[in-house]
C-alpha positions in Angstrom: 97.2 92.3 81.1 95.3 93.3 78.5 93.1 92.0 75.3 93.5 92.8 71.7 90.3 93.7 70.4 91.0 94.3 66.8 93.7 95.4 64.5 93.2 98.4 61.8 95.8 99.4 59.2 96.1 103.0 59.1 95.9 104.1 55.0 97.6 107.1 56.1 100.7 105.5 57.4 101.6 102.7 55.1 102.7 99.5 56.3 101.4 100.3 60.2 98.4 99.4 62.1 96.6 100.6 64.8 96.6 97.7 67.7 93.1 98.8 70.2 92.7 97.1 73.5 89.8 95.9 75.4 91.1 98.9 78.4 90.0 101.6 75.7 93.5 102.3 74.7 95.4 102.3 71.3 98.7 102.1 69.9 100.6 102.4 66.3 103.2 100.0 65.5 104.7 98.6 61.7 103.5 94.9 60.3 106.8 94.1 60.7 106.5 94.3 64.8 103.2 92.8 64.4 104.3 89.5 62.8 107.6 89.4 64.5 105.5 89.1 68.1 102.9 87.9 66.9 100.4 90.2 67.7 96.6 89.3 66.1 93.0 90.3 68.1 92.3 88.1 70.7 96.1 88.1 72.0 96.8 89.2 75.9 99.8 91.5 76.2 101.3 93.4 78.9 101.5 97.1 79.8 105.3 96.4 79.8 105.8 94.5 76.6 103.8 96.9 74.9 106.3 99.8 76.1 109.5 97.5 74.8 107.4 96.9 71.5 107.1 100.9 71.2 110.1 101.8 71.4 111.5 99.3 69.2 109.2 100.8 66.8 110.3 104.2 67.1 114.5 103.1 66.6 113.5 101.5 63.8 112.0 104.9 62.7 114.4 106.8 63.4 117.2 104.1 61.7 115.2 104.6 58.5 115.2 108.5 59.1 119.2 108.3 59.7 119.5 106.6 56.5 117.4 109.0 54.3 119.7 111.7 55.8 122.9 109.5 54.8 121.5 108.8 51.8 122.3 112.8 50.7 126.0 112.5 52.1 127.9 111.4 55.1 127.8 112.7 58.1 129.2 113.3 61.4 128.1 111.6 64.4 127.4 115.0 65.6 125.3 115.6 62.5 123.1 112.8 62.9 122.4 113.4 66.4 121.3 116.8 65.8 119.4 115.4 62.8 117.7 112.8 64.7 116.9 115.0 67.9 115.7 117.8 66.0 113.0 115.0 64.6 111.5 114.8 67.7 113.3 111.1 68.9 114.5 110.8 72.4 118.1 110.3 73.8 117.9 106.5 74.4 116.2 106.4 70.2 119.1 108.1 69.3 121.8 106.6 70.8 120.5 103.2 69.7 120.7 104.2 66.2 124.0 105.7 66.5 126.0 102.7 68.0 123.6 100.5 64.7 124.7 102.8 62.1 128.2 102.8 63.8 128.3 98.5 63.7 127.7 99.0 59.7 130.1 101.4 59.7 128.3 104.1 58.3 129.4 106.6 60.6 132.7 107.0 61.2 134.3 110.4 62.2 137.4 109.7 60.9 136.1 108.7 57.5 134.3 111.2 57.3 137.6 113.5 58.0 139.9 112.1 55.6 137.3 112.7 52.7 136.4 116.2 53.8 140.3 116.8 53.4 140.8 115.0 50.3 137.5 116.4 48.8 138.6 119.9 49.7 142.1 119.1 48.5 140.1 118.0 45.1 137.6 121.2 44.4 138.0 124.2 47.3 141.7 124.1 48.4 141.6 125.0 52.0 144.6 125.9 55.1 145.1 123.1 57.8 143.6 125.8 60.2 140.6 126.3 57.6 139.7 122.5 57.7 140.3 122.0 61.4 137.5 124.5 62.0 135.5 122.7 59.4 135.4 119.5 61.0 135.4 121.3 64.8 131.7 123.0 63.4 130.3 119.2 62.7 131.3 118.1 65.3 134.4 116.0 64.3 136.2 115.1 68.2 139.9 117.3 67.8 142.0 114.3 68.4 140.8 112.9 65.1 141.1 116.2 63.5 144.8 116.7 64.7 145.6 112.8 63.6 144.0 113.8 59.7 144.7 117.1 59.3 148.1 117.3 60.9 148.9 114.5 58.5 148.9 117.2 55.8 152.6 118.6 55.5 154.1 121.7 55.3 154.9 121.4 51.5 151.3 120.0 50.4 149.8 123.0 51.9 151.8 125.1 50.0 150.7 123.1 46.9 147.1 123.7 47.8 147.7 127.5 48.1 149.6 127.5 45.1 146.3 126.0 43.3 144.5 128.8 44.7 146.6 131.5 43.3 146.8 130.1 39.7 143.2 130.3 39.5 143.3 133.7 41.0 145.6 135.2 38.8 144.2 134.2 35.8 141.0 135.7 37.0 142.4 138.8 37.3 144.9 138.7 34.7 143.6 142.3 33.1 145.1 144.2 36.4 148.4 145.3 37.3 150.8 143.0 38.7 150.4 144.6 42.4 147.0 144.8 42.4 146.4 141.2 40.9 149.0 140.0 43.9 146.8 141.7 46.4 143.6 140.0 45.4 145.1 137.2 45.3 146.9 137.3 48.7 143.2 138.1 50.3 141.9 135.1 48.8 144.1 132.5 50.3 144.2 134.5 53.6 140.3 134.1 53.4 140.8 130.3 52.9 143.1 130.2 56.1 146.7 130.7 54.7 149.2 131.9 56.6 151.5 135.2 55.7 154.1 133.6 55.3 153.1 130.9 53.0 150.9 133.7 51.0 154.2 135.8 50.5 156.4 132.2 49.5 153.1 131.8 46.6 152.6 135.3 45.4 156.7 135.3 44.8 156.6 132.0 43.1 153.3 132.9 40.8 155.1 137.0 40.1 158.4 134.7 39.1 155.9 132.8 36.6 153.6 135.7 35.3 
């Protein structure tokens, strides 16, 4: 056991003070942790309670840090790992925050899937293929990927190519038909499309030029 000495708020770090003890050591927690064990000088505490007290501190930290991050967009459970890690927080930390933000239900993989589809669908038409490597790069597990993406048919793909080349040919509505088809065709195969659905578009849009 040891005895609180004194209690200092750090200026620098609003909202947290610096806890000394009569063994010569220190430690930083928030007010929050402070009231909630009732910490004040004079108070014996234990070598053990003061690690528990610590690293509640440092989830909470990290919770607020995970919700700054989310506050930009949502994210990945990958994401947010890497985010939290890359802060400096340990393994334990950020698992604990994880399964928190996960009981709110602001992280959710397959949320997150279905509006990077629908999104893309909305402003950068993309393949199935195109968006399955997407969400594989952030992490998203491939089951949940196959479930949303596959859920995309054969036809609405099409549509989302088709999108594609109507905004292509009326960029390059100056050139000659052949070339304007080319230019075309390599900008849906650079979105993912396959040959075959590249060929059925560029026919349809030459049918309607």
């Amino acid at each position: 056991m040891s005895r609180i000495t004194k209690i200092v708020p750090q200026g620098k770090y609003k909202g947290r003070c610096k806890v000394y003890l009569e063994d010569g050591t220190s430690f930083s927690l928030h007010n929050d942790l402070l009231a909630k064990y009732g910490l004040r000088t004079g108070a014996e505490i234990d070598e053990e309670k003061i690690k528990e007290w610590l690293d509640e501190d440092e989830t909470r930290h990290a919770y607020n840090a995970a919700l700054r991050y989310l506050g930009f967009r949502s994210r990945t459970r990958k994401e947010l790992e890497d985010y939290l890690r890359q802060k400096g927080y340990g393994d334990r930390t950020v698992v604990n925050v994880i399964e928190k933000l996960k009981s709110y239900g602001l992280v959710d993989d397959k949320m997150f899937a279905r509006d990077w589809v629908n999104n893309r669908k909305l402003t950068s038409p993309r393949s199935r293929m195109a968006m399955t490597f997407e969400l594989l790069q952030k992490g998203v597990d491939r089951e949940v990927i196959d479930e949303v993406v596959g859920s995309i048919s054969d036809e609405d793909e099409e549509k989302q190519a088709f999108k594609v080349a109507q905004k292509y040919y009326g960029r390059y509505r100056n050139l000659e038909n052949r070339e304007r088809a080319l230019k075309t065709g390599q900008a849906l195969a650079r979105r993912g499309f396959s040959w075959e659905i590249i060929q059925r578009v560029i026919r349809k849009m030459d049918m309607e030029y």
